[in-house]
C-alpha positions as CSV (number, residue, x, y, z in Angstrom):
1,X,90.3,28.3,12.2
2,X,93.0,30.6,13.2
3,X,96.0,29.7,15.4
4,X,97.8,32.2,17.8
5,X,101.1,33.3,17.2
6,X,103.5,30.3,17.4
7,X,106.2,31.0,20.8
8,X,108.1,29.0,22.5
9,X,106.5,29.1,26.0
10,X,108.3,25.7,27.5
11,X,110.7,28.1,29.5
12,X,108.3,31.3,30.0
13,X,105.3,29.1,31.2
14,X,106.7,27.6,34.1
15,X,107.5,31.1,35.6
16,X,103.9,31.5,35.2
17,X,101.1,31.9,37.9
18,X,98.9,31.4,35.1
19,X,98.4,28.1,33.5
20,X,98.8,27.7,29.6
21,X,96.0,26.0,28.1
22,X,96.9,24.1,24.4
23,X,94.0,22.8,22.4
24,X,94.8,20.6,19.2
25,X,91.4,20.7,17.1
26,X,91.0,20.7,13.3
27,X,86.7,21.7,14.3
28,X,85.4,25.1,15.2
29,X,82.5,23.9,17.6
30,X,85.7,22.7,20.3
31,X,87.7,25.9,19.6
32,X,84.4,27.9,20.2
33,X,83.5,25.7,23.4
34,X,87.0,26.6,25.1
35,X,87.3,30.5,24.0
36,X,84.0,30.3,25.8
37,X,84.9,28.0,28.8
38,X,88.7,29.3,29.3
39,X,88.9,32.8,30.2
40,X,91.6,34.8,30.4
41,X,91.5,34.7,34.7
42,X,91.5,31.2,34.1
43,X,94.4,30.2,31.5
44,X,96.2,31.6,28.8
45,X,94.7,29.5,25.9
46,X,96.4,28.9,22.6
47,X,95.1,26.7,19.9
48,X,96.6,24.8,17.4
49,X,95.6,22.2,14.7
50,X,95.6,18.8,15.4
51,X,98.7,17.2,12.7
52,X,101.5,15.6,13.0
53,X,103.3,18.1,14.4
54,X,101.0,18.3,17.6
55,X,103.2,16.8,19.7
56,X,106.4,18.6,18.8
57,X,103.9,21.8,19.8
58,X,103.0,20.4,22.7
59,X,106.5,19.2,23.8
60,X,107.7,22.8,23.2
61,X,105.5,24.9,24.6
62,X,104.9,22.9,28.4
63,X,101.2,23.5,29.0
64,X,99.5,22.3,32.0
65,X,96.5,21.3,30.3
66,X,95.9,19.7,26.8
67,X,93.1,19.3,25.2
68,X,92.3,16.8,22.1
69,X,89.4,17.2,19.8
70,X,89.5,13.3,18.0
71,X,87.2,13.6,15.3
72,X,87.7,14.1,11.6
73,X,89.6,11.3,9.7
74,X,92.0,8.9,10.9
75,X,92.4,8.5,14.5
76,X,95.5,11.2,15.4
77,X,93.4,12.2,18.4
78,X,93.9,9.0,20.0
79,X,97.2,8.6,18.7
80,X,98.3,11.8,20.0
81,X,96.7,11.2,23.5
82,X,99.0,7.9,23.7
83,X,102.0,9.9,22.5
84,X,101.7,12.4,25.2
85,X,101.2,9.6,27.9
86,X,104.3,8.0,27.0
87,X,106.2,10.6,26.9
88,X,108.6,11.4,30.1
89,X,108.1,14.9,29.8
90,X,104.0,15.3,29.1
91,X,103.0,12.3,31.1
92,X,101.6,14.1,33.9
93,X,100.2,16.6,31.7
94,X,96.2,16.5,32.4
95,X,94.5,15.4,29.2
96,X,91.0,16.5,27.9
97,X,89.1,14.5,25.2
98,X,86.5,16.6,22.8
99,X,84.0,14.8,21.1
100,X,81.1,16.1,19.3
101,X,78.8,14.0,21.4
102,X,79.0,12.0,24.7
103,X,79.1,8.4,23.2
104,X,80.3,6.1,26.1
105,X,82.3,3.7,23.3
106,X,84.5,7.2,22.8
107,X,85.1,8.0,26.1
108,X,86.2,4.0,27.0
109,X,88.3,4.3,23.9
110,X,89.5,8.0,25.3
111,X,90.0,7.2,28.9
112,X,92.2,3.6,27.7
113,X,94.2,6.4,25.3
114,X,95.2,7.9,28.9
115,X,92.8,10.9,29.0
116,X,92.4,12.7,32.1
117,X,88.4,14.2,31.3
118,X,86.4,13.8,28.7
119,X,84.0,16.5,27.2
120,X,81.3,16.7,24.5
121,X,79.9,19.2,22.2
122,X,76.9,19.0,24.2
123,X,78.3,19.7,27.5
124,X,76.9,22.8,29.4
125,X,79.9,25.6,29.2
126,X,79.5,26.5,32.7
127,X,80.4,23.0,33.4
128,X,82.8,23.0,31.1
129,X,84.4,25.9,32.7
130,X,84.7,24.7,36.3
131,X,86.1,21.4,35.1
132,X,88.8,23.1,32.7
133,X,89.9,25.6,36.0
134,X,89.8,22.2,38.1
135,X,92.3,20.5,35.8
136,X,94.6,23.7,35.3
137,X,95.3,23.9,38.6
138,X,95.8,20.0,39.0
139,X,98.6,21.1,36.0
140,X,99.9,23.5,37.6
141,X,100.6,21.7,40.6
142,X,101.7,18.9,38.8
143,X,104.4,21.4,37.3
144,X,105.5,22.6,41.1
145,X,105.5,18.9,42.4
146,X,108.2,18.1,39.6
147,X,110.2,21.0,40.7
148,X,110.4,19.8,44.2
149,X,110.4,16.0,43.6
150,X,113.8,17.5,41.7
151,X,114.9,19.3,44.9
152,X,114.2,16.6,47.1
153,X,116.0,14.1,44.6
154,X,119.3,16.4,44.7
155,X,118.9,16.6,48.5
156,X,118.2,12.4,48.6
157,X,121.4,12.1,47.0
158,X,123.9,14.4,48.8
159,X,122.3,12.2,51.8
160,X,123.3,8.5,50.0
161,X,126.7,10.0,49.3
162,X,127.2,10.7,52.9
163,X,125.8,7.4,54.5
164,X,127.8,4.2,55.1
165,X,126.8,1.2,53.2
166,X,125.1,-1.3,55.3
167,X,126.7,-4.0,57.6
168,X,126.5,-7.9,56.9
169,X,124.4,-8.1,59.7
170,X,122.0,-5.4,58.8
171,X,121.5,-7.3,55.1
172,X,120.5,-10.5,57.2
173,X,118.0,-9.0,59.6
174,X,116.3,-7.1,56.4
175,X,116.6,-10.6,54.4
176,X,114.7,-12.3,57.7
177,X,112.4,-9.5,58.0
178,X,111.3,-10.1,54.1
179,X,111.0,-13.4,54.8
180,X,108.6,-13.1,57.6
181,X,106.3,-11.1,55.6
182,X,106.4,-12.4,52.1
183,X,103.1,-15.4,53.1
184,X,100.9,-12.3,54.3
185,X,102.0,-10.2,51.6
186,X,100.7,-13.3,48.8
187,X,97.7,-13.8,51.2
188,X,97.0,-10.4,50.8
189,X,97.6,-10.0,47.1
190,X,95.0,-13.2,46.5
191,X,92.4,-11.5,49.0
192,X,92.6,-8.6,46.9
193,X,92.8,-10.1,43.5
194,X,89.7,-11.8,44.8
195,X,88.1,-8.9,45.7
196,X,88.9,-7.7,42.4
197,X,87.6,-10.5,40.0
198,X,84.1,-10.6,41.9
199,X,83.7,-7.1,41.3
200,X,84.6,-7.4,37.3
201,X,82.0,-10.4,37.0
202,X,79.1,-8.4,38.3
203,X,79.9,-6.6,35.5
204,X,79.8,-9.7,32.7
205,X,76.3,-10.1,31.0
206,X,76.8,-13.2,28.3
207,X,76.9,-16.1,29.9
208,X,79.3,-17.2,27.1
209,X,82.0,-14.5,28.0
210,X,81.3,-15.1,32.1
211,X,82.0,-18.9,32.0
212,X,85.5,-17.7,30.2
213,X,86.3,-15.1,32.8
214,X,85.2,-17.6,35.7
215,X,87.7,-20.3,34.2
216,X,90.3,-18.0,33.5
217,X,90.6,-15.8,36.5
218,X,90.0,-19.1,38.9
219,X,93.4,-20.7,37.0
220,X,95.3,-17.7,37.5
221,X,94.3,-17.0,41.2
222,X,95.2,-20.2,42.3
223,X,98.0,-21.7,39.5
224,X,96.5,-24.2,37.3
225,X,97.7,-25.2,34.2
226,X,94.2,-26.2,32.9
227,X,90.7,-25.9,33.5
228,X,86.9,-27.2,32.9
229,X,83.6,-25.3,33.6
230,X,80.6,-27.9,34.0
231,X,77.3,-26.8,33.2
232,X,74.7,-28.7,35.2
233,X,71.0,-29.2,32.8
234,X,69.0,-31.2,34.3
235,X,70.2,-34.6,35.1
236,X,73.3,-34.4,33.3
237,X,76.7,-31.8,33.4
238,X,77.4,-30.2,29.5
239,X,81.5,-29.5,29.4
240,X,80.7,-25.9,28.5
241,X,83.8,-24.9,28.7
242,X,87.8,-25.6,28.5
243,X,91.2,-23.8,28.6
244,X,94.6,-25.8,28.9
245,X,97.9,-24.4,28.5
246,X,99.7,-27.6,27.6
247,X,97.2,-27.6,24.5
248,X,97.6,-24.3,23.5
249,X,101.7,-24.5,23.5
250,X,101.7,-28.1,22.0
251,X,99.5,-26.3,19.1
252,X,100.1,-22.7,18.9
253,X,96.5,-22.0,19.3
254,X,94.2,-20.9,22.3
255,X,91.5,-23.0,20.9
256,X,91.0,-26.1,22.8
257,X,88.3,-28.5,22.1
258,X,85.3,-27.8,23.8
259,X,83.1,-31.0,23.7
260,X,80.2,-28.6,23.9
261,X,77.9,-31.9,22.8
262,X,80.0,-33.7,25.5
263,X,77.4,-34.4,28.5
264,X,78.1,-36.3,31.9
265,X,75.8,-38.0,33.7
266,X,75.2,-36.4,37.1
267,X,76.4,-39.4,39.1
268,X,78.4,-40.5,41.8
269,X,81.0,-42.4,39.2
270,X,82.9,-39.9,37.7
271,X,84.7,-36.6,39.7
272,X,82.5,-34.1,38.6
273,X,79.5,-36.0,38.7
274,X,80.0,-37.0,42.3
275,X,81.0,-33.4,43.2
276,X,77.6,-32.1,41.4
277,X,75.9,-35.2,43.4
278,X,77.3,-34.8,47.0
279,X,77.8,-30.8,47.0
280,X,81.6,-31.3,48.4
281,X,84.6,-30.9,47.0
282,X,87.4,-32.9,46.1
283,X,91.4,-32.4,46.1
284,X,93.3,-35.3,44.7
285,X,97.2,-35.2,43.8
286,X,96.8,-37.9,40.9
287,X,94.1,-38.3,39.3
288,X,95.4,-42.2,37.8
289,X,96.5,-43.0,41.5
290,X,92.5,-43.1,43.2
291,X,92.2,-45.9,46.2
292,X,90.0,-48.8,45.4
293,X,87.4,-48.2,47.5
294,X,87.2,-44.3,46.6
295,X,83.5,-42.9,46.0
296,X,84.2,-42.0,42.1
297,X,87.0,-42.7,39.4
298,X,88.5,-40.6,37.1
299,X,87.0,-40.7,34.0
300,X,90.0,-40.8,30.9
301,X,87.9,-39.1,27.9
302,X,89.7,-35.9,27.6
303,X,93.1,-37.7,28.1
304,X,92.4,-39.8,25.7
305,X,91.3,-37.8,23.1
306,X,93.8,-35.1,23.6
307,X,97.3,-36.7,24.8
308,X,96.7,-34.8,28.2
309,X,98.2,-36.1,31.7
310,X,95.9,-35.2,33.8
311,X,97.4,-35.7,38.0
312,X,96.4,-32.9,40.2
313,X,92.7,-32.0,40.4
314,X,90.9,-29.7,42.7
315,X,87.0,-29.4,41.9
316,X,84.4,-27.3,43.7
317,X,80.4,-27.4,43.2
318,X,79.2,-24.4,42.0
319,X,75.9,-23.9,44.4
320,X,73.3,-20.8,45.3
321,X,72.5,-19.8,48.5
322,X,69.0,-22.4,47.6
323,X,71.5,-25.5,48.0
324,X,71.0,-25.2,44.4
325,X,74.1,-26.8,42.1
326,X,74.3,-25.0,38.1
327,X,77.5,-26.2,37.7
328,X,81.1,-27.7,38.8
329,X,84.1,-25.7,38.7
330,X,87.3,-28.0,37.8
331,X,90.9,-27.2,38.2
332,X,93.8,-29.5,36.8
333,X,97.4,-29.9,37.2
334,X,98.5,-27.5,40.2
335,X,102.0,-25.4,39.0
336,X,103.8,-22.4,40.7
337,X,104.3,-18.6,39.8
338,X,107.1,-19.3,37.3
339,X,104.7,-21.9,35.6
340,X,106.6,-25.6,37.1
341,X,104.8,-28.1,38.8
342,X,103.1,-28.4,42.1
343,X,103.2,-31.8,43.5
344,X,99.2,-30.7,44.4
345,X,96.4,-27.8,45.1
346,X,96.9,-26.9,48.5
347,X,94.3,-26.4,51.4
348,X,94.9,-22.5,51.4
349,X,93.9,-23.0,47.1
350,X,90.9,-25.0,48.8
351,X,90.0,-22.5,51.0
352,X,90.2,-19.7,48.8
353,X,88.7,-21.1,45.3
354,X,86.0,-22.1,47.5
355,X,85.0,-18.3,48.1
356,X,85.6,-17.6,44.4
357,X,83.1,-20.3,43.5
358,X,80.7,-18.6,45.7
359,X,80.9,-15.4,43.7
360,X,80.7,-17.3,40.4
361,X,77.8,-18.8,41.4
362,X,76.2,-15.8,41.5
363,X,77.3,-14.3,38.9
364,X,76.1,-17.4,37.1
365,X,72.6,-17.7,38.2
366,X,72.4,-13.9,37.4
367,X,73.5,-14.3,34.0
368,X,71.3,-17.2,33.5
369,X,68.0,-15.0,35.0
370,X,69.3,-12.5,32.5
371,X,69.7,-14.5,29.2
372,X,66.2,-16.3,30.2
373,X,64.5,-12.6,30.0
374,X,66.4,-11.9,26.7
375,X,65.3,-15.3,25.6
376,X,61.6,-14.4,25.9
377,X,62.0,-10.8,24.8
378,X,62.7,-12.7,21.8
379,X,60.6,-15.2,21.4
380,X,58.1,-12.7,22.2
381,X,59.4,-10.5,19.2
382,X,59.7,-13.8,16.8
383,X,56.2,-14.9,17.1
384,X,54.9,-11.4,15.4
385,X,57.9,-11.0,12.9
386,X,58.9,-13.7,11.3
387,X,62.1,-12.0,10.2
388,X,63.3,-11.8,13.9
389,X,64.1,-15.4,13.8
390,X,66.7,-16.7,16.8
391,X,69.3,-17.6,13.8
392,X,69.0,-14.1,12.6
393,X,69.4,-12.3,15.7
394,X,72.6,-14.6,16.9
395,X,74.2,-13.6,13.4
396,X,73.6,-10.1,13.9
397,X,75.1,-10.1,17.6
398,X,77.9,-12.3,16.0
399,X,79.0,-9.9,12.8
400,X,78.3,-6.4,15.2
401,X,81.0,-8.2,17.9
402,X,83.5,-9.0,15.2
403,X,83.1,-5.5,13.5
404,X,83.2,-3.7,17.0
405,X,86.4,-6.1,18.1
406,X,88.2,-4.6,15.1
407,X,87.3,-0.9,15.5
408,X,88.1,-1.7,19.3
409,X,91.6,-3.0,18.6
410,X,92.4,0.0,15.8
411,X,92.4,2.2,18.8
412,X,93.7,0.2,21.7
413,X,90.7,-0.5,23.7
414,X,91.5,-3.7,25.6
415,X,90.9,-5.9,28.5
416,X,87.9,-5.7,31.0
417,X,86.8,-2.2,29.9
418,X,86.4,-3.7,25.9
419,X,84.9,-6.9,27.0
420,X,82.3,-5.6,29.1
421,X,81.4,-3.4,25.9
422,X,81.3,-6.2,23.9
423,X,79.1,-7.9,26.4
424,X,76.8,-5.0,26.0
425,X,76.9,-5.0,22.4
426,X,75.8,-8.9,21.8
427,X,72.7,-8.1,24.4
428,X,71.9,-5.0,22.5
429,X,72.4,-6.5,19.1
430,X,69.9,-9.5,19.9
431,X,67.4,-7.2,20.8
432,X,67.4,-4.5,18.2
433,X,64.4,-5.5,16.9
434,X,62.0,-6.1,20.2
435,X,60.1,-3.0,19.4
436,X,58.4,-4.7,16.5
437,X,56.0,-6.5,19.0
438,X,54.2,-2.9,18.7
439,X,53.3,-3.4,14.8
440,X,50.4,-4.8,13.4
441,X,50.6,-8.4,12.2
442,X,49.1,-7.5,9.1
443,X,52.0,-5.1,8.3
444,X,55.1,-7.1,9.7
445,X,54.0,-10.2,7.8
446,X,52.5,-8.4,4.2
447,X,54.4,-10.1,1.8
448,X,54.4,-7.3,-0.6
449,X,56.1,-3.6,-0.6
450,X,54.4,-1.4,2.4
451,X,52.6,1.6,1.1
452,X,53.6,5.2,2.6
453,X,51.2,4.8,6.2
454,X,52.1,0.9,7.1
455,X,56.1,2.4,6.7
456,X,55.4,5.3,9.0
457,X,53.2,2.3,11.5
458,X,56.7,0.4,10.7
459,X,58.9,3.4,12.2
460,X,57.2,3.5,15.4
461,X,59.2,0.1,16.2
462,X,62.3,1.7,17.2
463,X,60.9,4.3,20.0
464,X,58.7,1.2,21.1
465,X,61.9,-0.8,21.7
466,X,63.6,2.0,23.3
467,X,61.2,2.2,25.8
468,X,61.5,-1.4,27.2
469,X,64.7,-0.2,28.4
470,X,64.4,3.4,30.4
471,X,64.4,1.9,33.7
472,X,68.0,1.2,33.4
473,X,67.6,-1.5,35.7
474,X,70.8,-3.7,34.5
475,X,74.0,-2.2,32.7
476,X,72.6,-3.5,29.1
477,X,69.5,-1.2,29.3
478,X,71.3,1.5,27.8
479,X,73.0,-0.4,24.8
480,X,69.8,-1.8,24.3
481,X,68.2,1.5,23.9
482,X,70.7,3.3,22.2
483,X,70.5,0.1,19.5
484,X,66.9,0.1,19.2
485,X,66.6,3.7,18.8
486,X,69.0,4.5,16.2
487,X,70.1,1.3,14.2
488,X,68.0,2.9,11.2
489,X,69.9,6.0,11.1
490,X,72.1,6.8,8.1
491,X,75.8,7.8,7.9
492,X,74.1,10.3,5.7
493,X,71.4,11.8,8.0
494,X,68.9,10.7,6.1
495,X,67.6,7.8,8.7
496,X,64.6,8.0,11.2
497,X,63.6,8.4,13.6
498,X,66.3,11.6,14.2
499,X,66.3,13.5,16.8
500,X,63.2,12.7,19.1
501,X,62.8,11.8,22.6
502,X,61.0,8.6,23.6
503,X,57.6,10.0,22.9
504,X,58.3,11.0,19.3
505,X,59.0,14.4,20.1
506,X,61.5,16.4,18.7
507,X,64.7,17.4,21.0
508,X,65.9,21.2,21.7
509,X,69.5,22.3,20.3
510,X,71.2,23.4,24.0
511,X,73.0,26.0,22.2
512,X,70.6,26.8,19.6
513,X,67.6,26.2,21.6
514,X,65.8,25.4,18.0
515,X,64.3,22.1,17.2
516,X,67.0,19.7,16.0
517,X,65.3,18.6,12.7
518,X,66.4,15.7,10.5
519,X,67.9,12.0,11.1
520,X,70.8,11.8,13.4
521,X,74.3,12.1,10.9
522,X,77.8,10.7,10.9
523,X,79.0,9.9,14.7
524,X,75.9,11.5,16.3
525,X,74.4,8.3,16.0
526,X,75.8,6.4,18.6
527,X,78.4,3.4,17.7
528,X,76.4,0.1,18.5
529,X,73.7,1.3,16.5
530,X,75.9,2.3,13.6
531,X,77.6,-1.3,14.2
532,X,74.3,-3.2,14.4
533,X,72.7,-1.1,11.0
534,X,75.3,-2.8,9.0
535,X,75.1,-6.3,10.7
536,X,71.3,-6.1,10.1
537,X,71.6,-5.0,6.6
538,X,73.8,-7.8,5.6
539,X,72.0,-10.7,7.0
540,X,68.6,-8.9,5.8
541,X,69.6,-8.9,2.4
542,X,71.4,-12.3,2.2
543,X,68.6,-14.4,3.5
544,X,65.2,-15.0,1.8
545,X,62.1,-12.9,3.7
546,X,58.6,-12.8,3.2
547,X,58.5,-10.2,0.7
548,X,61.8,-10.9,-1.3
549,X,64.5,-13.9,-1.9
550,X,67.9,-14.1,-0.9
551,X,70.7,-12.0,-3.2
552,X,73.6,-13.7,-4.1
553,X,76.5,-12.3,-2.2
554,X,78.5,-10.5,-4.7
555,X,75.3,-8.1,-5.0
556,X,74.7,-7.9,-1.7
557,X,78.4,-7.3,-0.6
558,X,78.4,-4.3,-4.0
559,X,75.7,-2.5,-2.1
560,X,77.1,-2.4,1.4
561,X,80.2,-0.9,-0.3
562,X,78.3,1.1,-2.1
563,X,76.7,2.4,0.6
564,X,80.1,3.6,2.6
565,X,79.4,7.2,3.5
566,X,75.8,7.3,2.8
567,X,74.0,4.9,4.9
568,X,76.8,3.3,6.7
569,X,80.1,4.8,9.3
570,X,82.9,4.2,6.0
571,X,85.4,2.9,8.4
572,X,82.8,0.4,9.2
573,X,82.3,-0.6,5.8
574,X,86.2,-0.7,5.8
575,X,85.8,-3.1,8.7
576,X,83.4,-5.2,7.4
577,X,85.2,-6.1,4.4
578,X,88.8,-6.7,6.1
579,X,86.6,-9.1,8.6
580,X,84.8,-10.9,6.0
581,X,86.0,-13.7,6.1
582,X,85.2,-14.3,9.9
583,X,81.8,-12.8,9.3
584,X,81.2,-15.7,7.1
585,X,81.8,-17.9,9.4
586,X,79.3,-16.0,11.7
587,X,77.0,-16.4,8.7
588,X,77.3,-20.7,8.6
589,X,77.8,-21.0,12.1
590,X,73.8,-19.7,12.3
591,X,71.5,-21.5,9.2
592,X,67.8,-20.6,9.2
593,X,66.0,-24.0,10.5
């Protein structure tokens, strides 16, 4: 690829009507999209390769658009992004991402790195090329709003030279003033926050990630130094879930026990029982301190068991719109922004957890509706195969999240955007297999190698499973298809079913308007399913099926390593075996019965 004529530009460019246009790229296909896209009435486009010395490129020349092609080894494409977003003098400097295709984990992963757009090698040009003048322009003004924010900050300061401080008397009516509005300003804030976590729990699909969100945003909305989620099954209330901050300090760990074997009967006797029972809540300032004649009693397990002091409690039935109560939302120990005690929840905590409870409950009983339909999906899928066993499914969801959490956290993708990915990936890894409800018993369950026509009937699984989810009804559908379509694709291109639309037919090139032929290759195949493929493989080959026994790990653990490159993503192989140890875990956590 060749580079225009290196010139420092930082000075020249700014006198400019014409924006300067700087692509780093070490790929032809992105230098060929732009020449195409950026015309000279556009931008003044230069190119350089994407190296460590990017950024001192960059920094020199003052664009007003960059653009970063991220592919090819390491991850300097993301690095670089961060680099120019931190930087005083590029901050502001619209940022496009390139990647050869338009995989949505890249573009979170892009868009947390501070990217402005991102764009594919797929994307129309003429698409490209209204975005790209769009974002020169937003550059260029960016350019002339620093110049006058300059002008005006000279101008700002010949005024404060000039003025006379303020009286004594003019600091007390601005202190009152403060003071008058700082209780709207915090009712405000926890209105919004509210509006704000029930918006992000619409957006949580495991039920096992949602009860942690619930517990966790609840405690920080309303300043509670511990918490307890109560699942209601049946006649009795499961402790599904716990967080405490006194335990985590006292032991340096976030884990706190979480009696998940620990049921309480749903009865007036004990506080969550009698709020589960009655459908009101309850607001005590100690906990040890209950009158004599008071409807329930504290029950001392959890203090007990843990050296906890439990005083303050604030506990709210979690009930649908049917008068229906799945579960009781608990609150202990009441303390203040900087973290000290509160003698007790207060009536405004009442009044507002009680709308947050609201929203959790239907976020609950949505996430239940949706892990009952997954549930079935698989049962459905497990009485055909016998390999698509519940076990085996929860330890491929299990090793996929703790593969994806690393490749997630090697390029900074954090908070709500990575956990609602994750929440998409478990979904999507537990159903991988659905379409296999298509194939013949006789062929699923053969205990013996499948000639050449039962594999080709076997193939057909993964367009079968696709289609359950083209309706995109809920945000998992397209995880879920992406994972069923291409989770036997190789690294090497060498997987089925390639490129093909849901019918089996082959897809069109847009730029070569030929027939793509061949399996999907390196980072065309979307991330999940490149994920799940190795998750699959592993637990496939250390667990006994119908046509072979188990291997012994060390051969099993040879051939995935083996395999870096050709079937599987390498820096997934590279993952896997820096996470072993916790995929082990995954591995024991899930026996077959």
């Amino acid at each position: 690829m060749s580079e225009l004529p290196n010139k420092n530009r930082s000075t020249m460019n700014q006198s400019l009507d014409k924006p300067l246009f700087i692509l780093a790229s070490n790929e032809s296909w992105a230098s060929d999209l732009l020449r195409t896209a950026v015309t000279s009435d556009i931008a003044q486009l230069e190119i350089i390769r994407r190296d460590d010395q990017s950024f001192e490129r960059i920094l020199r020349d003052a664009p007003s658009v960059v653009a970063v092609e991220l592919t090819g080894p390491g991850t300097h494409g993301f690095d670089l992004l961060r680099a120019l977003a931190s930087h005083e003098d590029t901050k502001d400097i619209p940022c496009i991402a390139l990647s050869p295709l338009p995989d949505p984990l890249i573009r979170a992963a892009a868009f947390a790195a501070s990217a402005e757009d991102f764009m594919s090698r797929l994307s129309e040009p003429d698409e490209v090329s209204t975005r790209v003048n769009t974002l020169a322009k937003l550059g260029m003004a960016h350019t002339r709003e620093r110049m006058a924010e300059a002008e005006i900050a000279i101008l700002h300061k010949r005024l404060h030279d000039r003025a006379h401080s303020l009286t004594d008397s003019e600091r007390l009516v601005t202190h009152l003033q403060k003071s008058l509005v700082v209780d709207s300003a915090l009712h405000r804030n926890r209105v919004d926050g509210l509006v704000a976590i029930g918006m992000e729990l619409n957006k949580v699909q495991d039920i096992h990630l949602l009860m942690d969100r619930i517990l966790s945003e609840a405690r920080s909305l309303i300043g509670a130094d511990a918490g307890t989620v109560y699942i209601r099954e049946n006649k009795s209330l499961r402790f599904a879930y716990a967080q405490n901050d006194t335990i985590a300090n006292r032991t340096g760990s976030n884990d706190v026990p979480r009696f998940s074997s620990y049921l309480l009967p749903v009865t007036e006797n004990s506080i969550a029982g009698w709020v589960s029972v009655s459908g009101e809540s309850v607001n005590i300032a100690n906990a040890y301190s209950l009158e004599p004649g008071c409807a329930f009693q504290f029950d001392h397990s959890f203090d007990r068991i843990t050296g906890y002091k439990t005083q303050s409690v604030l506990a709210l039935p979690l009930r649908t719109s049917l008068g229906r109560t799945v579960g009781v939302l608990q609150l202990i120990n009441a303390k203040d922004t900087d973290g000290r005690s509160r003698p007790r929840f207060t009536d405004s905590d009442q009044s507002l957890l009680s709308h947050f409870a609201s929203m959790a409950t239907v976020a609950i009983e949505r996430t239940q509706l949706t892990e009952s339909i997954i549930t079935n999906m698989l049962r459905m899928t497990e009485t055909r195969d016998p390999i698509e066993t519940g076990p085996h499914v929860k330890r491929v969801a299990g090793i996929a999240a703790v593969l994806f959490e690393e490749w997630a956290h090697r390029r900074g993708l954090e908070g709500p955007a990575f956990e609602r990915q994750r929440d998409r990936l478990l979904i999507a890894a537990r159903l991988h297999d659905v379409g296999k409800v298509g194939v013949s018993d006789l062929i699923l369950k053969k205990p013996a190698k499948l000639d050449a026509t039962e594999y080709e009937a076997v193939k057909k699984h993964v367009i079968i499973g696709a289609k359950f989810f083209l309706d995109q009804q809920t945000e998992f559908d397209e995880s879920s298809r992406e994972v069923a379509l291409n989770h036997h694709e190789r690294w090497d291109g060498g997987g089925y079913p390639g490129y093909v639309d849901l019918n089996g037919d082959l897809l069109v090139d847009p730029i070569t308007r030929q027939p793509k032929l061949g399996g999907k290759k390196g980072e065309d195949i979307p991330l999940f399913a490149r994920v799940v493929a190795i998750a699959d493989v592993f637990d496939a080959l250390s667990h006994k099926r119908c046509y072979k026994e188990a291997w012994i790990e060390r051969r099993v653990l040879d051939t995935i390593r083996s395999e870096a490159g050709h079937q599987f993503d390498p820096e997934l192989v590279d993952i896997f075996f820096a996470k072993l140890s916790g995929i082990r875990d995954i591995r024991e956590l899930h026996p077959d019965g």
